[in-house]
N, C-alpha and C positions, 0 to 999 in steps of 0.2 A: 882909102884910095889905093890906085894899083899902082905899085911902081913897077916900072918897065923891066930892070936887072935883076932883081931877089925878092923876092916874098910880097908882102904885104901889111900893113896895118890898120887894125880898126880899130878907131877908138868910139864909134860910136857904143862898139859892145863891150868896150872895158879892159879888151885886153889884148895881147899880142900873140897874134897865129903864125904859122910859119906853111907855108905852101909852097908847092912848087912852082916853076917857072911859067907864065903866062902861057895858057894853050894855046895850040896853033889854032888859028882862023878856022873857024867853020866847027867847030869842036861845041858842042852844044849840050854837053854835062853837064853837073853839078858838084861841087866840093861841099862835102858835109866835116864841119869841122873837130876833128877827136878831141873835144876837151870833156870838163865836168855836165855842160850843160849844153843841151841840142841847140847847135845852132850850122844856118842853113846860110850857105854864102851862094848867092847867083849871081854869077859873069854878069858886071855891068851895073850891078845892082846894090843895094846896100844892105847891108846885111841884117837880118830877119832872127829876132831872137823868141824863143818861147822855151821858157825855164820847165823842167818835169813839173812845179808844182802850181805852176798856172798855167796849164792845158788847157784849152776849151771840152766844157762838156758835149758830149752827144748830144743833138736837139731831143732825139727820140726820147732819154735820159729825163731834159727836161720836162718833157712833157708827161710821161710816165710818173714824175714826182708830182707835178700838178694834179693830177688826174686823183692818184693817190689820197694829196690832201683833202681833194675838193671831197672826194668818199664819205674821208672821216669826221669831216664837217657834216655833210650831209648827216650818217647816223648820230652824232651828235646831238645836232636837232630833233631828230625824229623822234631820239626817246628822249629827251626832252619836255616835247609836244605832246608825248602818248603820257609822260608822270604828270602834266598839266593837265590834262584830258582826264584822267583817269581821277583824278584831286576834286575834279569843279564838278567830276559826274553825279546828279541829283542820288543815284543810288548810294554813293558813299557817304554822302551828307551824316552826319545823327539827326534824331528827331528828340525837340527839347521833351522836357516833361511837362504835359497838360492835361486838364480836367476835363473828364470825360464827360459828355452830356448825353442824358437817353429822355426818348418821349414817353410817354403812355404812364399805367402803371405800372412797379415794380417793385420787391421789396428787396432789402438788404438782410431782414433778419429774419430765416424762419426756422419752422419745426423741423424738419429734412432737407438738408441741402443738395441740390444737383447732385445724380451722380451719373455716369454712361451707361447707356443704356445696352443691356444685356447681349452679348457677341457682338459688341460695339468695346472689348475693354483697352483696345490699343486705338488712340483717337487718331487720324489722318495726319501724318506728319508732314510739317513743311517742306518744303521742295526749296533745297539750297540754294543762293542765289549763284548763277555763275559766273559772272562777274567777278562776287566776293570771293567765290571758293576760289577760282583762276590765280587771285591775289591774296592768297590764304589769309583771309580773314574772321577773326570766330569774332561772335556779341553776343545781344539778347534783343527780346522786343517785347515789350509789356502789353500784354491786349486787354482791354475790357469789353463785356459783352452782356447782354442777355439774352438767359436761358425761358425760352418763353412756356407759357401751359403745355404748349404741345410737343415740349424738349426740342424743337429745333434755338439754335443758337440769332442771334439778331443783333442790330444794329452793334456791329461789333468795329472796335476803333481801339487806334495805339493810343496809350497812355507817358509811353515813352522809347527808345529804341537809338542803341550806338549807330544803328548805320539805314538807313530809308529804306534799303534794300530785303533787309530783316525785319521791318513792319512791315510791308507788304506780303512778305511769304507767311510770315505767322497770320497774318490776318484773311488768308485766303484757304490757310489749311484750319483756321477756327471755322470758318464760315461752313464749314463741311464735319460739323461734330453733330452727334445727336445724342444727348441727357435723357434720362428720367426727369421728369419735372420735379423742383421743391416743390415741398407741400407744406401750406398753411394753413392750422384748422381744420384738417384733414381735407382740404382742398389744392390740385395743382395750381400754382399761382407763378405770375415772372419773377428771377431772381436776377440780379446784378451778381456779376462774375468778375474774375479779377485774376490776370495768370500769366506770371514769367515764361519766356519759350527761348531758349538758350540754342545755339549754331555754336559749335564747335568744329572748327578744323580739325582737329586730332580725331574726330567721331565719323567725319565726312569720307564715304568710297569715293577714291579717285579713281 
């Protein structure tokens, strides 16, 4: 409260100021008071405290740290969503091991077995998957097939494979090989085939 002769007291802020003599009329300033902690005394008014370490922040401040957050959440999620994505996608699946089934005839045992057929001796290699290689991933994929009289390759199927994505590639650069026919009895006959095809990262151009 003011007193009219000497100074003043606040006790709302804790402590005692000392000021000069009431202004004259009409004097429309402010006394800021010199102690440890900012505080603002306005004529008429009671007095206003705000300690250095409860400042209000900047709106702008907060909003900038929202914003912030909200980002890191954001990419949070995202890769997240892309490692579950990427987990459930049919290409990275493996394929169990199964028994491979072929129609017609065919033999498993003969006199000369398949071999490539002449300036044929590097057989058409698979075409990595990209997907895998992206996620440096190496397997194999087990293909089975026959080699039919006329050395082209047939009814050819995975037998087994770590990742879907490597039966499919193996299976599509089989389809495109061509043998000399086994022969049995001195006749070309169909053979049953059987062949590991390995995907190595470490082997792969990037």
């Amino acid at each position: 409260m003011w007193n009219a002769d000497f100074g003043m007291r606040i006790s709302e802020c804790g402590m005692k100021l000392k000021a000069a003599r009431q202004p004259r009329a009409g004097w429309r300033g402010k006394w800021v008071c010199r102690a440890n902690q900012n505080i603002l005394l306005d004529f008429g008014k009671p007095c206003v405290h705000f300690p250095n370490q409860y400042k209000p922040m900047n709106p702008m401040k907060n909003i900038l740290c929202l914003f912030v957050l909200m980002a890191s959440a954001f990419l949070v999620l995202s890769g997240c969503q892309s490692t579950t994505s990427s987990n459930s996608d049919p290409i990275f699946q493996p394929v169990p091991e199964q028994q491979p089934v072929f129609t017609g005839e065919y033999f498993t045992e003969v006199d000369t077995p398949p071999t490539i057929t002449r300036g044929m001796e590097i057989p058409a290699s698979p075409v990595y998957p990209s997907e895998l290689k992206l996620n440096k991933v190496s397997g194999e994929a087990v293909i089975a097939f026959l080699v039919m009289a006329n050395g082209q390759t047939d009814q050819v199927q995975v037998v087994r494979a770590t990742h879907r994505g490597f039966a499919d590639a193996a299976i599509a650069a089989v389809k495109q090989w061509h043998y000399k026919p086994a022969i049995k009895d001195g006749k070309p006959v169909n053979c049953r085939m059987q062949t590991p095809i390995g995907f190595n990262i470490s082997d792969s151009d990037f």
